[in-house]
C-alpha positions as CSV (number, residue, x, y, z in Angstrom):
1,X,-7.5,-25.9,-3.3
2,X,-8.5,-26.9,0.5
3,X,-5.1,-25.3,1.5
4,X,-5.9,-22.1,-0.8
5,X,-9.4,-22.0,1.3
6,X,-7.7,-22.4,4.3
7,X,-5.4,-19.7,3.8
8,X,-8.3,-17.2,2.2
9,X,-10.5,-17.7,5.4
10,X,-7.3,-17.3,7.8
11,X,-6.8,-13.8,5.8
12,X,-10.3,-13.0,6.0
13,X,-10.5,-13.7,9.9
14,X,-8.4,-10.8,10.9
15,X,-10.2,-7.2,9.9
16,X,-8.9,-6.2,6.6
17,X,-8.2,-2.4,6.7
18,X,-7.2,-2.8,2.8
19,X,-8.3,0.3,0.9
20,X,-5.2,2.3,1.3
21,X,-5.3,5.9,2.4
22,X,-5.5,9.3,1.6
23,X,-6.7,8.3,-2.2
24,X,-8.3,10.8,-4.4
25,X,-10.2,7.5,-6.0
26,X,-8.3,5.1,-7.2
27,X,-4.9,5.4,-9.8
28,X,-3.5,2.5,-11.4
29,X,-0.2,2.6,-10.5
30,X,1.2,2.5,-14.0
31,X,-0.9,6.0,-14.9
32,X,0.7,9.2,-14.8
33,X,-2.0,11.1,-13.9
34,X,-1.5,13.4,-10.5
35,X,-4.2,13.8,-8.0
36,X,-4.8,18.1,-7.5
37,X,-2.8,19.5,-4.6
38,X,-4.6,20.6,-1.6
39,X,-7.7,18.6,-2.7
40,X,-10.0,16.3,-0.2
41,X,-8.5,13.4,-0.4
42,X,-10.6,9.9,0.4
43,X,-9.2,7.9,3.4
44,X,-9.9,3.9,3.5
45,X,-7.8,3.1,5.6
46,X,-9.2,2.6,8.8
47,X,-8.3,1.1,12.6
48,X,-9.0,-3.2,12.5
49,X,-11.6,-2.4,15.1
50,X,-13.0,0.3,13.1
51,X,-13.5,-1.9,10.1
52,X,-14.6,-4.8,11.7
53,X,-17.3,-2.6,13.7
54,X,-18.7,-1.1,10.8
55,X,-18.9,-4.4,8.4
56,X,-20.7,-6.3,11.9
57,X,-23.3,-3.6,12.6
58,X,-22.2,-2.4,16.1
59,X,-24.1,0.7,16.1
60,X,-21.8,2.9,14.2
61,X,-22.4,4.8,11.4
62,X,-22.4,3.0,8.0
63,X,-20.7,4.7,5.3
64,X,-19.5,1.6,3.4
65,X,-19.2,1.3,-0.4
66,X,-18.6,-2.1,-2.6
67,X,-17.5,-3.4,0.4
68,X,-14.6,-0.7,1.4
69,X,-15.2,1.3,4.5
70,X,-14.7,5.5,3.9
71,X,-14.5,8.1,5.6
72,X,-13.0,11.2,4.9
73,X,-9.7,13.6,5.7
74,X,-8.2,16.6,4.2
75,X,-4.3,16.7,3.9
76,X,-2.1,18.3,6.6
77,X,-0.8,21.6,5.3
78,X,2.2,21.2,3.4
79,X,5.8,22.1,4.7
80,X,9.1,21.6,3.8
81,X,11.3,19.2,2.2
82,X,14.7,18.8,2.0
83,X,16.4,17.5,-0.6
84,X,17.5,13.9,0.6
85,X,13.8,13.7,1.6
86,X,12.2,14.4,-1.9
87,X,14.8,11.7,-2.9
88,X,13.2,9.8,-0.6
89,X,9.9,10.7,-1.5
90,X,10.4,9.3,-4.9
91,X,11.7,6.4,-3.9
92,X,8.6,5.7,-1.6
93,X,6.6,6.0,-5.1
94,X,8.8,3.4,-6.6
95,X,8.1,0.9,-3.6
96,X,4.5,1.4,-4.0
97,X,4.7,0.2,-7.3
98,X,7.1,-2.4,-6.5
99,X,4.2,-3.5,-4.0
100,X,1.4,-3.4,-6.2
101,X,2.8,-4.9,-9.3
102,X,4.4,-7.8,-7.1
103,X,0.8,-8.3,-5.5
104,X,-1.0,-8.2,-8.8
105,X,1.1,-10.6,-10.5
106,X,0.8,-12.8,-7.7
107,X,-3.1,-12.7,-7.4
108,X,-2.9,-13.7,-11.3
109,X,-0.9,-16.7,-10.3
110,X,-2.4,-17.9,-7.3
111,X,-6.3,-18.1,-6.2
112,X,-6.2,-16.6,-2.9
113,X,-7.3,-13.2,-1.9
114,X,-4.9,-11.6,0.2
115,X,-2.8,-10.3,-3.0
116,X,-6.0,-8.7,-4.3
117,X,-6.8,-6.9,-1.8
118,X,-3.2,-5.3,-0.9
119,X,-2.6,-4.8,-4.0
120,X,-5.9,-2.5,-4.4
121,X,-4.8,-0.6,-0.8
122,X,-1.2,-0.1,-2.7
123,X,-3.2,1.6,-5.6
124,X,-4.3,4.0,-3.2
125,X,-1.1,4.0,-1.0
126,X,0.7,4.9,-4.7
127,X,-2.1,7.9,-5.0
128,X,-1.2,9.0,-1.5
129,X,2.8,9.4,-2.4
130,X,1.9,11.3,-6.1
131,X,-0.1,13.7,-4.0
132,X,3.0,14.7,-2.0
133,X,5.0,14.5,-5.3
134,X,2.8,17.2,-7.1
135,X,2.8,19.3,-3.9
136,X,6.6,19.3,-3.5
137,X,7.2,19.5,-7.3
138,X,9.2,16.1,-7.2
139,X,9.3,14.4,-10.6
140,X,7.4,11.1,-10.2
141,X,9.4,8.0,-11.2
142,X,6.5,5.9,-11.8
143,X,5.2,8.3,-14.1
144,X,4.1,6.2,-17.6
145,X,5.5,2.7,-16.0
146,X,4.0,-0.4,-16.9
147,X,3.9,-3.1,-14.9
148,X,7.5,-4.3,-13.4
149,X,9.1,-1.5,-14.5
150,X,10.8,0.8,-12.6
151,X,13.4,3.7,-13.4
152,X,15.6,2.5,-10.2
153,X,17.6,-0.4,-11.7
154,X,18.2,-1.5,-7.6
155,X,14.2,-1.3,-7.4
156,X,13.9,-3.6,-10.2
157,X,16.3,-5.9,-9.3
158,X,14.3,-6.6,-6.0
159,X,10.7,-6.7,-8.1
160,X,12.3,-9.2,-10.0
161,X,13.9,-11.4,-7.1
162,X,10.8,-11.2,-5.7
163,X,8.7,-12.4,-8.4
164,X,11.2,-15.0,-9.3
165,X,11.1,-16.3,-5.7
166,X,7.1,-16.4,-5.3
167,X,6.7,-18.0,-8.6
168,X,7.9,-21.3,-6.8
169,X,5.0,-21.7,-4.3
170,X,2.0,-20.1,-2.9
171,X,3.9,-19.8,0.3
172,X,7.3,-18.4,-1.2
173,X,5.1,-15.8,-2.9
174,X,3.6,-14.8,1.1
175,X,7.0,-14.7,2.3
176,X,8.1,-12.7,-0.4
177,X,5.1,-10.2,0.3
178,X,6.5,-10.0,4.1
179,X,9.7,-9.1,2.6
180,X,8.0,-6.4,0.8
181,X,6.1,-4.8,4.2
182,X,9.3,-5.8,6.1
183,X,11.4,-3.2,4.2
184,X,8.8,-0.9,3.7
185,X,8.4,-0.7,7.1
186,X,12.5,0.0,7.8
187,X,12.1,2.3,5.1
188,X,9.4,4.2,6.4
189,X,10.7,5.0,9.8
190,X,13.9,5.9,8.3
191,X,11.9,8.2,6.5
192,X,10.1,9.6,9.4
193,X,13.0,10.7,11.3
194,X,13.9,14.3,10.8
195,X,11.3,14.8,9.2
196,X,9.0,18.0,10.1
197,X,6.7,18.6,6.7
198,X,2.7,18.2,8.4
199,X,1.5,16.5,5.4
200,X,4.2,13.9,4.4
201,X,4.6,12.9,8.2
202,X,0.6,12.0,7.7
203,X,1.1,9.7,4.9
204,X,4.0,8.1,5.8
205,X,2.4,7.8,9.6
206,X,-0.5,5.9,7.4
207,X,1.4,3.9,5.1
208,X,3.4,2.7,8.0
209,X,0.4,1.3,10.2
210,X,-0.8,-0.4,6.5
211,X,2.9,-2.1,5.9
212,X,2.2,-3.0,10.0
213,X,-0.9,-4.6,8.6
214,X,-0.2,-6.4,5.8
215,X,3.2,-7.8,7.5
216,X,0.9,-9.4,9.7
217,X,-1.5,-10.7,7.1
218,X,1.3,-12.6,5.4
219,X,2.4,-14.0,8.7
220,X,-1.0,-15.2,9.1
221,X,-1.2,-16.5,5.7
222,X,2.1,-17.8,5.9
223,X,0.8,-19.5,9.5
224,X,-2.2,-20.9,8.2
225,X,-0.3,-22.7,5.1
């Protein structure tokens, strides 16, 4: 338990920007429901220095709720997609998922907060990707999924290496989670070049400073084991 604490506070220490971005509230990521195209959408996400400013009180405006700093954004106007990149589209949605299930199923097993909380920013990362999936009329693969399923057979062979491997240890499980951010990150800046569409150039610009993010939380927690 001291070594659980240890980690927790070590987590806690750097500014968690953990709520995800561009959410229209939160989705559970094995729901099917889409958010409405061209809606508001809630951002959570926010700079460290943002965050930590507006939990400490520096003089900045307030606008926190259970805990979860908001603010909010409307989604760049939509453009155009080729084909390879609504492939890759709906692969991002299955690596959301991937991320959240693995998260939650660790948080179950393990008493530390750091899988709680990215596992509720990949709710809203997961919400993110099905907003660009209803825009660009791209069949979403998560669609009626439950938990560690995936249509991608290669997708769930990684969720299930993964979970294998952090069912050993508290700090297999952390290194498994900076696997996860590791290839999101690859993935995402792969994904990024070439392509022009306003609107999925914004969410992937934000899910790739949160992967940034949460890489480095698990190096910290990982650190501080």
């Amino acid at each position: 338990m001291k070594r659980n604490t240890k980690i927790a506070t070590a987590v806690g220490a750097g500014a968690l920007a953990i709520g995800g971005l561009l959410a229209v509230g939160p989705v559970a990521a094995g729901t099917d429901t889409p958010p409405a195209p061209g809606s508001t959408l809630q951002q959570h996400m926010m700079t460290d220095r943002q965050h930590h400013a507006r939990q400490h009180g520096d003089g900045m405006h307030d606008t926190r709720r259970e805990g979860a700093c908001t603010r909010y954004t409307v989604l760049a106007p939509r453009g155009t997609l080729t084909a390879a990149q609504k492939s890759t589209l709906a692969r991002m949605a299955e690596e959301e998922k991937l991320a959240h299930d693995l998260y939650t199923s660790f948080a179950d097993r393990y008493d530390v907060r750091i899988f709680d909380r990215i596992a509720a920013a990949e709710t809203n990362h997961l919400t993110a990707v099905r907003t660009l999936l209803n825009r660009y009329d791209v069949t979403d693969p998560t669609s009626g999924k439950g938990t560690g399923d995936f249509g991608d057979p290669a997708v769930r062979a990684t969720y299930d290496r993964l979970l294998h491997q952090g069912d050993g240890s508290l700090s297999a499980a952390l290194k498994a989670g900076r696997t996860v951010e590791a290839d999101d990150i690859t993935a995402l800046r792969h994904a990024l070049t070439g392509l022009t569409a306003p609107d999925a150039r914004q969410v992937y610009g934000h899910l790739l400073a949160a992967s940034e993010m949460h890489l480095e939380m698990f190096e910290h927690g990982i650190g501080a084991g």
